[in-house]
C-alpha positions as CSV (number, residue, x, y, z in Angstrom):
1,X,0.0,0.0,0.0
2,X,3.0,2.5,0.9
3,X,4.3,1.9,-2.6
4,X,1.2,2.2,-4.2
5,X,0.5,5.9,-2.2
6,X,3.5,7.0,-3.5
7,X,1.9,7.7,-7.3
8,X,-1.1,9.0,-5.9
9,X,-0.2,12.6,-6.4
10,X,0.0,12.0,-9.7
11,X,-3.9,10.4,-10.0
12,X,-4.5,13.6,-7.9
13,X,-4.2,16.1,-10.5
14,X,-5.7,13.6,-12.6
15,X,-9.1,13.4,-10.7
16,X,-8.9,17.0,-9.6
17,X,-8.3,18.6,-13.1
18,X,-11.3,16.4,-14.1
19,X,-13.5,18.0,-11.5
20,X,-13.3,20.6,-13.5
21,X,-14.4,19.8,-17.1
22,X,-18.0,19.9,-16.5
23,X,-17.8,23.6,-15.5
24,X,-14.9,25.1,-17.7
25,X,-14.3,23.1,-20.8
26,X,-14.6,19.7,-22.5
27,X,-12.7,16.3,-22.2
28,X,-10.0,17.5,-24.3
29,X,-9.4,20.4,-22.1
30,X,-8.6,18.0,-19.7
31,X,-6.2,15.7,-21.4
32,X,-4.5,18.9,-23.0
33,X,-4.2,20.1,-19.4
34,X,-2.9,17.2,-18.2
35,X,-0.2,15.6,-20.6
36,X,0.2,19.4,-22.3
37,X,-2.0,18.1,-25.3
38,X,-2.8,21.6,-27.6
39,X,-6.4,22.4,-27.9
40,X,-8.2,22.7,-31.3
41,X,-11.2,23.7,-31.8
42,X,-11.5,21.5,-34.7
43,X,-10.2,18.4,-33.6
44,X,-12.4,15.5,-34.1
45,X,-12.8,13.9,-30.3
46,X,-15.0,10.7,-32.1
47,X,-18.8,12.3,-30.8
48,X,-20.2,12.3,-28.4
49,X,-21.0,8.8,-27.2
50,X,-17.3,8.0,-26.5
51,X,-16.8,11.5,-24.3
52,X,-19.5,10.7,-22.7
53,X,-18.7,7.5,-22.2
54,X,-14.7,9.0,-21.1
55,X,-16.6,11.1,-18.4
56,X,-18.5,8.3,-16.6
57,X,-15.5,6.6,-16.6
58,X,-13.6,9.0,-14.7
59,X,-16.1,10.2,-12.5
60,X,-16.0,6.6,-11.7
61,X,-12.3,6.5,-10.6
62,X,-12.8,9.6,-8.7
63,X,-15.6,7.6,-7.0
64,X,-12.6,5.2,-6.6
65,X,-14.7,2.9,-7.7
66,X,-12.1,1.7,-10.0
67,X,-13.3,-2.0,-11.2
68,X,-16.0,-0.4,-12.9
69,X,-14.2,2.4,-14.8
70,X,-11.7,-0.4,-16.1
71,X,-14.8,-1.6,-17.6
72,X,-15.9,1.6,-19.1
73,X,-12.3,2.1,-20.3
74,X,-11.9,-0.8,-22.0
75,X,-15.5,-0.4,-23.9
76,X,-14.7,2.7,-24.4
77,X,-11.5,1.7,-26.5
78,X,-13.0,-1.3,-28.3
79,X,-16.3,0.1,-29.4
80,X,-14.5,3.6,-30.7
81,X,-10.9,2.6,-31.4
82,X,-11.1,5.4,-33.8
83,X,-11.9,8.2,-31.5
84,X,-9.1,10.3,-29.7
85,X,-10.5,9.0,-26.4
86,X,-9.4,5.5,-27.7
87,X,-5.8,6.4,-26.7
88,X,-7.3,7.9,-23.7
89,X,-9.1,4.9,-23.0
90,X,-6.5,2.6,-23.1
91,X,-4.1,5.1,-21.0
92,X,-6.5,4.9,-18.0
93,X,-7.3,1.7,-18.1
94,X,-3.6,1.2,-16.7
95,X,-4.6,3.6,-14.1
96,X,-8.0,2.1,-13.4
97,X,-5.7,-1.5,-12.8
98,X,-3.1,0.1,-11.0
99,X,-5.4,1.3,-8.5
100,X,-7.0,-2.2,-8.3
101,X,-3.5,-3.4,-7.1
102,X,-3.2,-5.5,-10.8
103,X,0.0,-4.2,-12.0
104,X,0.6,-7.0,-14.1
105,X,-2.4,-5.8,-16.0
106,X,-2.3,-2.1,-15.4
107,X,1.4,-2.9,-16.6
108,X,0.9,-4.4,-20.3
109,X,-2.0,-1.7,-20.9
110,X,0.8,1.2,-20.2
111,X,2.8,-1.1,-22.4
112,X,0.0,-1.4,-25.0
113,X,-0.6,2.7,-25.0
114,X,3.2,3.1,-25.6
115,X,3.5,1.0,-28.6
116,X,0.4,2.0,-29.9
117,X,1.0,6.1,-29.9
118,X,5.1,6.5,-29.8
119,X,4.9,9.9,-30.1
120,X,1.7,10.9,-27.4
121,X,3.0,13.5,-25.2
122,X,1.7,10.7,-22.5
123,X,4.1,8.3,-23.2
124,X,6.6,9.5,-20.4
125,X,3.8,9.1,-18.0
126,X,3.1,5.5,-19.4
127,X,6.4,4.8,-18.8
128,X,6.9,6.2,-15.4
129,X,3.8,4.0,-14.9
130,X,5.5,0.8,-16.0
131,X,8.4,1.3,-13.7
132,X,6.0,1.9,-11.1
133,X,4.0,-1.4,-11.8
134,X,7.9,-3.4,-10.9
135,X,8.3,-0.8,-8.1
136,X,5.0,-1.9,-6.5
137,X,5.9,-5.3,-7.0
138,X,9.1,-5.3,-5.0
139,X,9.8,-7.7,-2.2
140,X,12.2,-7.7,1.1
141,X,15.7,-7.8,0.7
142,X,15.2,-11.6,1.4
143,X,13.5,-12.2,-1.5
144,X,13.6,-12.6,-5.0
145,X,15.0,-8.8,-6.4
146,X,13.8,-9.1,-10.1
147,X,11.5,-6.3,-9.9
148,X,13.9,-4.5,-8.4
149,X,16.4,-5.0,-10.9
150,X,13.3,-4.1,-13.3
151,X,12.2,-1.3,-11.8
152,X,15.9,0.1,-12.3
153,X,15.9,-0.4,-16.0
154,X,12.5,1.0,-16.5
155,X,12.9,4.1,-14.4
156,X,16.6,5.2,-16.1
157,X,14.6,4.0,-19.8
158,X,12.7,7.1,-18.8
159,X,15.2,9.3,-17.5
160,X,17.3,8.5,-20.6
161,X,14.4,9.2,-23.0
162,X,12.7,12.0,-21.5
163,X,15.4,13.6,-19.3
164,X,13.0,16.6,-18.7
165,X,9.7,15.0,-18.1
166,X,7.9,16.2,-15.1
167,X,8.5,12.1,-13.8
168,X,12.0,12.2,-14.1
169,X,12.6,13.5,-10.7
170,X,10.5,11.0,-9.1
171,X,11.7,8.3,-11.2
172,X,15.1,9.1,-9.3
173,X,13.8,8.8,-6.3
174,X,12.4,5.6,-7.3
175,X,15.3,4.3,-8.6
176,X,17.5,5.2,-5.4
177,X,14.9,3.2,-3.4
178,X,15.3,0.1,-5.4
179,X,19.4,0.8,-5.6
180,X,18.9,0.7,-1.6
181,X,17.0,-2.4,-1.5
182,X,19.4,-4.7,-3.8
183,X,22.1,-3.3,-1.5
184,X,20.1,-4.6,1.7
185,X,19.7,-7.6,-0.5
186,X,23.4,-8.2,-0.9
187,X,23.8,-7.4,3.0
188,X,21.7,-10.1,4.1
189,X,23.2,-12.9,1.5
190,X,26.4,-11.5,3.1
191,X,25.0,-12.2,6.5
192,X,23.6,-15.6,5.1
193,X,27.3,-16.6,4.1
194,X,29.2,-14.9,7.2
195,X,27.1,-17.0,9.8
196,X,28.5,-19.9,7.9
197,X,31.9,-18.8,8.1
198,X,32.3,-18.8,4.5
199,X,34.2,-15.5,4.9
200,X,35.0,-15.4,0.8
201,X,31.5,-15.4,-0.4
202,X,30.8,-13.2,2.3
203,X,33.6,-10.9,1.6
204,X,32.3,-10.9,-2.0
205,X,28.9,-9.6,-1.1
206,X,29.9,-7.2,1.6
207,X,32.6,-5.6,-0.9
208,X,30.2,-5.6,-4.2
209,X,27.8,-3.9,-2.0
210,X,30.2,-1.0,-1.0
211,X,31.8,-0.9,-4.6
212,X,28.1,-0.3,-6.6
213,X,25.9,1.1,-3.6
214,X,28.1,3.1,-2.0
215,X,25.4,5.5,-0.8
216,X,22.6,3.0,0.4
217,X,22.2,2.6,4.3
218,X,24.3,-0.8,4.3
219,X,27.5,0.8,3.3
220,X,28.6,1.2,6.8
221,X,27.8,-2.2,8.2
222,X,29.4,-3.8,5.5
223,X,32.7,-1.9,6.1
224,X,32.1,-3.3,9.5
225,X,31.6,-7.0,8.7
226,X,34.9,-6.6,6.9
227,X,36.6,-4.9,9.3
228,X,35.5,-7.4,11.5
229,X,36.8,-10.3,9.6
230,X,40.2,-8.8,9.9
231,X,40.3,-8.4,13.3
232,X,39.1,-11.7,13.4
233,X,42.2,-13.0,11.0
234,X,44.6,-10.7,13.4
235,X,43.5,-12.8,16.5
236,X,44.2,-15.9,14.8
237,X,40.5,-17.4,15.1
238,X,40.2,-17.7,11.5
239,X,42.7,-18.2,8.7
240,X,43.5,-15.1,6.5
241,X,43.1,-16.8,3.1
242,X,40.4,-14.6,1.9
243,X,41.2,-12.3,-0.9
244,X,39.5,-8.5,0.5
245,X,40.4,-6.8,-3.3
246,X,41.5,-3.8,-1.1
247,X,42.3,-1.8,-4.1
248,X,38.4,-1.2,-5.1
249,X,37.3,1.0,-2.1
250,X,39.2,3.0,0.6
251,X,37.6,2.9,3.7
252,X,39.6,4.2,7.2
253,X,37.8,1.3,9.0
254,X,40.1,-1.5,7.1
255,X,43.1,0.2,8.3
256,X,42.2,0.5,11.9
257,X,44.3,-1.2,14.2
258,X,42.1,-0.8,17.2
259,X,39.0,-1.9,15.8
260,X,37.8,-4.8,18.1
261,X,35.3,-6.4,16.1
262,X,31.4,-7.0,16.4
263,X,28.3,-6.2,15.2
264,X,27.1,-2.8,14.3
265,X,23.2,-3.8,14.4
């Protein structure tokens, strides 16, 4: 649920620039509002039928009564794939899943909306969206970090493609979460191996963690484990065969002759 909150400011502006379209303008207003779409007053929206169809839609996900809009969505961009609100349609139908909690769904519809219109001015949002769909799929550092990894690769997709999108902050932030979590991830395989006293595989993880996630909030205990593992060699309780690679970090702990060894947590 955290992860899911975290998007909500963006379904925000959504609902509450919608609030508005029954007052001061039409359905295109909106969408020109919101993804910086230029109006034209002669612009064929498709009728009708399928704005009208749009706006129970979203008065339905402002109702967050979301199960029923993806239904009205997904009519609306069957029945009139020729209409502009086709694209729109199929846009918030990702949303409409999303907010069920379906992000494998909500995922291949922002998927399906990027393929099918390359050059929308929504397509960062659709793709801020996918990476969001991995991010809210994310497990514990003791599980399986796939869409981690994933949400990674789809977050810097978007900050390499649209650099000045109004996402890519937020897909930085996004991405510095998940970099955190696959450090925690390497911490506790470390701590997995360590307990085992299989000091190389743990010396692996702790110093892969400090080489690529250097600023995560397991840098410092892993410079401790190690540390500690010397001390430990120093005292002549375990044998110093393990190679520490000392030339890929600098760290003052590793050179402390007074350290005394244990835990930092």
């Amino acid at each position: 649920m955290t992860r899911r909150l975290a998007v909500l400011p963006v379904f925000i502006l959504a609902l509450t620039l919608m609030a508005g379209c029954g007052k001061s303008g039409s359905m295109g207003d909106y969408f020109s509002r919101l993804f910086g779409i230029q109006p034209s007053g002669d612009r064929d929206l498709g009728g009708d039928e399928p704005q009208a169809l749009a706006r129970e839609a979203q008065e339905l996900m402002a109702a967050d009564n979301y199960k029923d809009a993806a239904v009205l969505w997904q009519q609306l961009k069957d029945q009139y794939p020729y209409s502009e609100y086709a694209a729109i349609g199929e846009l918030k139908l990702g949303d409409a899943l999303f907010l069920q909690d379906k992000f494998i769904e909500a995922q291949a519809a922002y998927e399906d909306f990027e393929r099918l219109h390359p050059e929308h001015e929504a397509v960062p949002y659709a793709v801020y969206q996918q990476g969001m769909c991995y991010y809210s799929r994310m497990k514990g550092i003791d599980r399986d970090q796939t869409p981690t990894i994933q949400t990674i690769q789809t977050m810097a997709r978007l900050l390499e493609t649209y650099p000045y999108s109004r996402y890519a902050v937020m897909a930085q932030s996004r991405i510095a979460e998940a970099q955190n979590n696959l450090a925690g991830h390497e911490f506790y395989v470390g701590e997995f191996y360590f307990r085992r006293k299989d000091y190389q595989a743990a010396m692996n993880r702790y110093l892969g963690l400090i080489q690529y996630y250097p600023d995560s909030g397991y840098h410092q205990r892993a410079l401790n484990r190690i540390a500690e593992y010397r001390q430990m060699v120093r005292d002549g309780t375990v044998p110093g065969d393990v190679n520490l690679r000392e030339g890929i970090y600098d760290s003052p702990f590793l050179a402390a002759p007074e350290f005394t060894g244990g835990s930092v947590f």
